[in-house]
N, C-alpha and C positions, 0 to 999 in steps of 0.2 A: 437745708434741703435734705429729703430723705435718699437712705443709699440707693443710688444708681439710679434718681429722680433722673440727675440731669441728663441720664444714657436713652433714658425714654422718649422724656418732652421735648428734650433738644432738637433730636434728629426726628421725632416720628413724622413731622408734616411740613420737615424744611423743603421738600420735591416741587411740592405742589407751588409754591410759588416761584419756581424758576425752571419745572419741568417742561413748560413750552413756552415760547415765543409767540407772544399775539399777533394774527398776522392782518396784514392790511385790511379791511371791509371794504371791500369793492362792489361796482355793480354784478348785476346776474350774468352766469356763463349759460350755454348755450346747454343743453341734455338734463338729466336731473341735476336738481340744486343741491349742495353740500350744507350739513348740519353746519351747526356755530361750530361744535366741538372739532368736528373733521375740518376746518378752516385754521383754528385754533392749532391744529397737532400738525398741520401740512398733510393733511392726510386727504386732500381732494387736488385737481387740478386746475390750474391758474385760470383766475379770475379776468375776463375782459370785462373792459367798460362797453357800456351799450350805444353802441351810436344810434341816433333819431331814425324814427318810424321803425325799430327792432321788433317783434314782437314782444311785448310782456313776459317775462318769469311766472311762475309760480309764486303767489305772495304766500311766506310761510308763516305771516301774522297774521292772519283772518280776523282774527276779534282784536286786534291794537286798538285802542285809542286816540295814538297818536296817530294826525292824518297826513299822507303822505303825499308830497310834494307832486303838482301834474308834469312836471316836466324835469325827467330823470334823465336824460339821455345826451349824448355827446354830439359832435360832428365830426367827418370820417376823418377831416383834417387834424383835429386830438385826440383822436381812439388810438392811433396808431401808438403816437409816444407816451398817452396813458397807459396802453397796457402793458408797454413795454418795461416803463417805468415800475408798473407795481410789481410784476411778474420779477424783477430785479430786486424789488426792495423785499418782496418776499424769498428772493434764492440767497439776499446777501450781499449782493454788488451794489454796494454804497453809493458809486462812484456813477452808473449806469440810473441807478434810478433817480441820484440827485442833477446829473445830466435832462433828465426827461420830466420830471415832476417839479423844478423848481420854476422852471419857468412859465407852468400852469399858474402855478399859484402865485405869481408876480403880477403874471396880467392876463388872463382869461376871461373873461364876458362872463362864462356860465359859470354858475353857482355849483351843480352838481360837477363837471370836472375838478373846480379847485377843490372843494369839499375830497373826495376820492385822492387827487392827489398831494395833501395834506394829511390822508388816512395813511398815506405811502410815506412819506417823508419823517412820519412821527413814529414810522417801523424802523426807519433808519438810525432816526437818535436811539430808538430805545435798543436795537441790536449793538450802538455805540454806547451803550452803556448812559446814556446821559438818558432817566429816566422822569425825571421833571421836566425836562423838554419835550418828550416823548407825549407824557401829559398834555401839556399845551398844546398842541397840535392837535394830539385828538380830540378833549374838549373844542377846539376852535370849529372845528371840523363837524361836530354834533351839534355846535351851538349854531351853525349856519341854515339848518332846517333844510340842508337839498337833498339829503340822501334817502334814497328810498328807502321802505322799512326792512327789507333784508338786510342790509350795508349798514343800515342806522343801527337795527339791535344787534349784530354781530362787533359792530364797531363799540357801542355799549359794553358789551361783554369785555372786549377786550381791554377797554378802558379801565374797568373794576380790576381786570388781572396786574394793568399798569402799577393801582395803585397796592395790588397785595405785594408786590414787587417793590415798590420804594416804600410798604412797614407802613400807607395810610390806609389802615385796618377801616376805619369811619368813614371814610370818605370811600372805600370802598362796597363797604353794606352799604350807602346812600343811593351808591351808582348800578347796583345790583336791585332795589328794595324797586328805581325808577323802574330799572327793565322790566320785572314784574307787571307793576303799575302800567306800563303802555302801551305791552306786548302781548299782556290779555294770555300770554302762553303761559306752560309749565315746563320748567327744563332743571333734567337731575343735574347737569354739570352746572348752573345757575344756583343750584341748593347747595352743589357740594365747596362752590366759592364764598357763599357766605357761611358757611362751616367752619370752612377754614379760617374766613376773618374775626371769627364771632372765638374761634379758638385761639386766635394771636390775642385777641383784646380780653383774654382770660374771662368770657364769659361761656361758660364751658355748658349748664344746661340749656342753650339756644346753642351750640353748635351741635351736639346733639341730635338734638328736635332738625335743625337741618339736613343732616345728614341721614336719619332715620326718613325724612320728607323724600330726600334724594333715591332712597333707595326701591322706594313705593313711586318712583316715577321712568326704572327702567328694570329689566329681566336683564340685564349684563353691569351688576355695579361691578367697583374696579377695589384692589385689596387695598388701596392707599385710603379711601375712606370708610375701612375698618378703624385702619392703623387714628383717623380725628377724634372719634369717636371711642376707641379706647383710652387713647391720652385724657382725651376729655372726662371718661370717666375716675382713670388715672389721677388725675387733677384735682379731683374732686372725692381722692380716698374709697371711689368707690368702686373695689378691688376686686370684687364678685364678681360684677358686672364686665369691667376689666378685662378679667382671666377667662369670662364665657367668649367672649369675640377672641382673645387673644387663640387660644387652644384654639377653636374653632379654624384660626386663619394659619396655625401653625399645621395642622392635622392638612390642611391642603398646600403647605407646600414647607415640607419638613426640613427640607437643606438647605432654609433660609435663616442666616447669622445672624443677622441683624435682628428678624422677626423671634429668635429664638431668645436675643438678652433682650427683647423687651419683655417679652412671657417671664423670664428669668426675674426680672426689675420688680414685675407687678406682684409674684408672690414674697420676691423678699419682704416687698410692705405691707404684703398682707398679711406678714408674720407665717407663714405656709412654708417655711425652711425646708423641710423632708421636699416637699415639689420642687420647689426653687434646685435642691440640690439631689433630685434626678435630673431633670433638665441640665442642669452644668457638669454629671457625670457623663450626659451624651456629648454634651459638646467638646468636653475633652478628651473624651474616645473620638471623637472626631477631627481632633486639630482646631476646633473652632473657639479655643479659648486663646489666645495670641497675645495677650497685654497681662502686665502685672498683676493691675487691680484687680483682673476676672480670677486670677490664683489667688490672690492675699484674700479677697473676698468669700471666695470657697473655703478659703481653713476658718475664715474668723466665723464660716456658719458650722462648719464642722467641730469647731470648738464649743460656739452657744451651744448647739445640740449636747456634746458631750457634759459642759457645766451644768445642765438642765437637767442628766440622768443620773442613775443610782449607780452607772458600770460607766465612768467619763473615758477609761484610757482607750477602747475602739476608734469613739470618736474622733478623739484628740490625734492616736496616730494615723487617721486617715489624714487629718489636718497637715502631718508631719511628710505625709507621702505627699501630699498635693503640691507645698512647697518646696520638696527636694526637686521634685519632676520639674517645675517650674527652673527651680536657679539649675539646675543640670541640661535646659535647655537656652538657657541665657536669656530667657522672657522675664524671671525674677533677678534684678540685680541685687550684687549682695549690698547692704549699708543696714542703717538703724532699724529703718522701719522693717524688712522681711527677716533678718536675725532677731530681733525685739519677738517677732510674730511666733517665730520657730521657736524660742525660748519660751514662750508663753504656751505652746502647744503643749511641747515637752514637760510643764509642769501640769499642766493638766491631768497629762496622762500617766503623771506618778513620777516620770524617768527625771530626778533632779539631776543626775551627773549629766546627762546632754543640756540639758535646759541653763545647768551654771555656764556651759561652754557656749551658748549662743547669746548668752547676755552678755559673755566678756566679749563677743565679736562687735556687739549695737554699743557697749557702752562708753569704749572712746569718742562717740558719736553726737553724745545724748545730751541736752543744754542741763538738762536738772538732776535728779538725783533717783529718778524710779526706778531705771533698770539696775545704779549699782542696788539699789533696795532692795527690790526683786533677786538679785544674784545674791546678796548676805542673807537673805529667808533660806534661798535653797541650800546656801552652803554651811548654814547650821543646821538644818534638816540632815544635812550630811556625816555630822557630827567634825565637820572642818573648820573651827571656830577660830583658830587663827586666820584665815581667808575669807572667814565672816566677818570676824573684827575690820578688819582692812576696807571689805566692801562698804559696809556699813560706816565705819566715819567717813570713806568719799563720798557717800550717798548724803549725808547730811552736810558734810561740808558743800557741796555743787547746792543743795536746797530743793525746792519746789516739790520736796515730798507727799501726795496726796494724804497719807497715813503717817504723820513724822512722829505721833508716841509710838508705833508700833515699830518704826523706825530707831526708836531710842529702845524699848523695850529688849526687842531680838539683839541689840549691842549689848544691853545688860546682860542677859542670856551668855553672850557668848562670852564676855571677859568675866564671869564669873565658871564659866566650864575651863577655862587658862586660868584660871584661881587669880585673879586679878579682882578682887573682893571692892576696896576703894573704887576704882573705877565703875564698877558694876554698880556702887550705889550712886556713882553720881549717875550713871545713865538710867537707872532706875527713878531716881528724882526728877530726871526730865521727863523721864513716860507719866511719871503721876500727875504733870501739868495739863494734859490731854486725859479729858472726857473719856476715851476710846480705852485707855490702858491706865487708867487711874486705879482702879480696883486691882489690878493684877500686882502691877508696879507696888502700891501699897503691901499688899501681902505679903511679898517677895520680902519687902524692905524689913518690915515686922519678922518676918523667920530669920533673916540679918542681925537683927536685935537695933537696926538704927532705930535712934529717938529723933522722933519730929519736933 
């Protein structure tokens, strides 16, 4: 996974599958009729069922397909505890609407009542968490054919949200691809669900194509289907694309964290460092870097940058400054990895006498032998070759050296600066066994006068 993949894809579009609660699909109320969506968010008022000879609703599916049942309606005797029932199961009172809806659905004559209050009951498992139950009901409930086509394709809707909710991504677009197919309509929150599902099931150019479809279907899209459609492109390496919605959704609303390391995420991968790290200089002028990683991660681009230039030491001590701030604020704890990091800076940036000290902090720590390595490089560089020697055989002794003739080499190096001549050629003989220090080691050994 690339760095800070998982800060993006992780979170970008976990909302959307738990950000509302599907709510009952009931018959028509009485004044204007409520969107799917506004049903969907509680965002309208409680739905009664229609008792017999009511007028007619507003049919919001004109061109459906599917044809809708002639007899929608209740008697005054279960309107009461239907709508009592849903109006419960929609505020949350488990207890009130399983009181009032279970005994519809046990033994009631009409089809349309039980239908309705099974639409209610399957709000209750699923606000109880029990979402495969939730399921069943409301397929039972669609598959009875009573509900008029408002209740039907709202309850549809809700059902697809069911399954982006319990991860069945497939069976979601199925139940989404029907509604289309019956409903004869267009609806952007309809696009932006199977966005999102087409997004879990990682096929990222049809969520896309969704959510671009979504967007061309209302004048108020919403910033979370930015955020599918960047991941998606995100996902899909294609960084460009990415960073134009990213900036764009940042530029409107600037003091948002979250929205800020995802921007931050997508230039790290685009390779776009210098961007990445303005953005991460405001956020910690800001207080909005708060974790570790967002510090370790700034020095270790403050570092690339510096390794990459002709003048590294700028870099490098910005790297140094970034880290100090970090463990002086107690977001960086001290151990291997942020001393290893800080030692690493430090040599970057030329200063080997701080760099040996931050290595001896990571290297009681260390399962292998890199950073004593790293610490006998600087400390012959120092001309301290007794405290080279030392680091250097625990670095070989502990093992796992990436570089281990260069590892023997700088040991020869140094017991031959302590005129320790024998020794320096046996460790000059181990560098000549490595490719890497062959030639050197050799040389060495030859102005030695040893015979091979």
């Amino acid at each position: 996974m690339k760095l800070r993949s998982r800060l993006l894809v992780g979170a970008i579009c976990s909302a959307l599958a738990s950000a509302v609660v599907p709510v009952v699909a009931s018959a028509q109320s009485a004044g204007q009729p409520c969107s799917d969506i506004q049903m969907l968010q509680h965002k309208c008022g409680q739905q009664q069922a229609k008792p017999d000879k009511q007028t007619k609703q507003e049919n919001k599916y004109p061109n459906a397909t599917r044809k809708e049942p002639s007899k929608t309606g209740v008697s005054s005797k279960e309107a009461k505890p239907l709508n009592e029932g849903l109006q419960a199961a929609n505020s949350g009172d488990s207890a009130t609407a399983l009181k009032d809806l279970q005994p519809i659905v046990d033994s009631s004559s009409n089809g349309y009542a039980k239908a309705l209050a099974m639409l209610g009951l399957a709000q209750v498992k699923y606000r109880g968490g029990d979402t495969k139950g939730a399921i069943a009901l409301q397929k039972q409930a669609l598959d009875s054919n009573a509900l008029d086509n408002n209740s039907y394709f709202q309850a549809l809707e809700s059902l697809a949200q069911m399954y982006i909710a319990d991860e069945d991504y497939s069976d979601a677009l199925a139940t989404l691809d029907q509604w289309s197919k019956e409903s004869g309509a267009r609806s952007a929150d309809i696009e932006v669900l199977k966005g999102n599902a087409y997004y879990r099931l990682q096929k990222y150019p049809q969520a896309v194509a969704a959510i671009q479809k979504a967007k061309t279907l209302t004048d108020k899209p919403q910033p979370s289907w930015d955020q599918i459609e960047m991941a998606s492109y995100f996902a899909m390496d294609k960084y460009d694309e990415a960073a134009k919605l990213a900036e764009a959704a940042l530029a409107k609303d600037p003091n948002n964290a979250t929205l800020l390391q995802n921007v931050i995420a997508i230039y790290i991968n685009a390779h776009q460092d210098k961007k990445a790290l303005a953005l991460l200089e405001r956020a910690r002028a800001n207080g909005q870097i708060k974790d570790q990683a967002g510090y370790m991660n700034m020095a270790r681009m403050y570092d690339n940058i510096g390794q990459n230039s002709t003048d590294p030491k700028a870099d490098a001590m910005k790297a140094v400054g970034v880290l100090k701030e970090g463990m002086d604020k107690g977001v960086v704890q001290p151990g291997l990895d942020s001393y290893k990091l800080l030692g690493d800076s430090y040599a970057i940036a030329g200063d080997y006498k701080h760099a040996v000290e931050e290595y001896a902090k990571a290297a009681p720590d260390a399962k292998n032998g890199e950073v004593d390595f790293q610490r006998g490089q600087m400390l012959e560089n120092l001309g301290r070759h007794k405290e080279a020697r030392d680091a250097l055989k625990q670095a070989i002794a502990k093992g796992g050296i990436k570089r281990v003739g260069a590892a023997w080499l700088t040991l020869g190096n140094a017991e031959l600066a302590l005129k320790e001549k024998s020794a320096a050629i046996e460790a000059y003989k181990k560098a000549e066994q490595d490719p890497e220090t062959r030639a050197d080691a050799r040389r060495t050994l030859k102005q030695l006068g040893h015979k091979r």
